[in-house]
C-alpha positions in Angstrom: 18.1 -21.1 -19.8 16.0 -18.0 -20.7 12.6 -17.6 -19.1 9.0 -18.9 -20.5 6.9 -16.2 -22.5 4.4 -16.4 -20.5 6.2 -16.6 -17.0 7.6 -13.3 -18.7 4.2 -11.9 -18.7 3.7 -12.7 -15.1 6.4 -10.9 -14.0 5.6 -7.4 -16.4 2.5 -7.6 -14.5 3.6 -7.9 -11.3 3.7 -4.7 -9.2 7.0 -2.8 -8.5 8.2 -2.9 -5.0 10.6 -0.1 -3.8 11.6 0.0 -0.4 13.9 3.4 0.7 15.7 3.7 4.1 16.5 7.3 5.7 17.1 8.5 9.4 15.0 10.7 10.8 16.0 14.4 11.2 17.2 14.1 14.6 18.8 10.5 13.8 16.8 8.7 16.4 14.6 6.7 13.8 15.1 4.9 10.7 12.6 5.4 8.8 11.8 3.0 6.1 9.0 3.5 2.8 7.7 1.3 0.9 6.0 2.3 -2.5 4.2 -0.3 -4.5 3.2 0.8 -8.1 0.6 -1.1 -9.8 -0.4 -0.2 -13.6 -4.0 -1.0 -14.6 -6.4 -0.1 -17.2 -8.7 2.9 -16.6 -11.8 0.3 -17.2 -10.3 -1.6 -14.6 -11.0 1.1 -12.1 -14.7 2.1 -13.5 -15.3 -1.3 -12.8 -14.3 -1.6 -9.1 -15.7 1.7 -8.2 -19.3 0.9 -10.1 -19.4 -2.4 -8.5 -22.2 -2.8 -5.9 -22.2 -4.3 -2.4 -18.4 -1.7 -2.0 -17.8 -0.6 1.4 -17.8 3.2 2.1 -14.4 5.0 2.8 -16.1 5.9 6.2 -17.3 3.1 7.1 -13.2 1.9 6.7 -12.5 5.1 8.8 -15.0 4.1 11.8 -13.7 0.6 11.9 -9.9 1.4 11.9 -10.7 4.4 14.3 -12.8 1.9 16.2 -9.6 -1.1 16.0 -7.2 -1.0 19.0 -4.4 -2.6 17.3 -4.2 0.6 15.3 -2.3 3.2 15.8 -1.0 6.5 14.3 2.7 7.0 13.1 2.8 10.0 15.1 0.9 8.4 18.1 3.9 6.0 18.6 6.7 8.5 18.1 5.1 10.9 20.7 4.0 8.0 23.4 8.3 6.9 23.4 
């Protein structure tokens, strides 16, 4: 049982998920990435970034410097 044509379609534009595991250099941590890769149209982008009513990156900045439940990478590693 083969899959639909257009269920085959909604997977091809799905994004890819990789996830890679590594120790850290001293071999205290694992430290896992994960990359997500998307693949859109240039016009796609045009028309996000023309939109109106967008938030400002700094605005993003203020609030996430501003939100205690976030917190730095590094911050952690160096509070332990």
């Amino acid at each position: 049982m083969g899959l639909t044509n257009k269920k085959e379609e909604q997977l091809r534009r799905m994004p890819l998920v990789e996830s890679k595991f590594k120790k850290s250099k001293d071999g205290k941590y694992l430290v896992h990435t994960t990359t997500i890769t998307t693949i859109r149209p240039i016009a796609y982008f045009e028309k996000v970034v023309s939109s109106e009513g967008t938030v400002d990156d700094s605005e993003i900045q203020k609030t996430l410097a501003d939100d205690p439940m976030v917190v730095e990478g590094e911050d952690l590693v160096a509070e332990n």
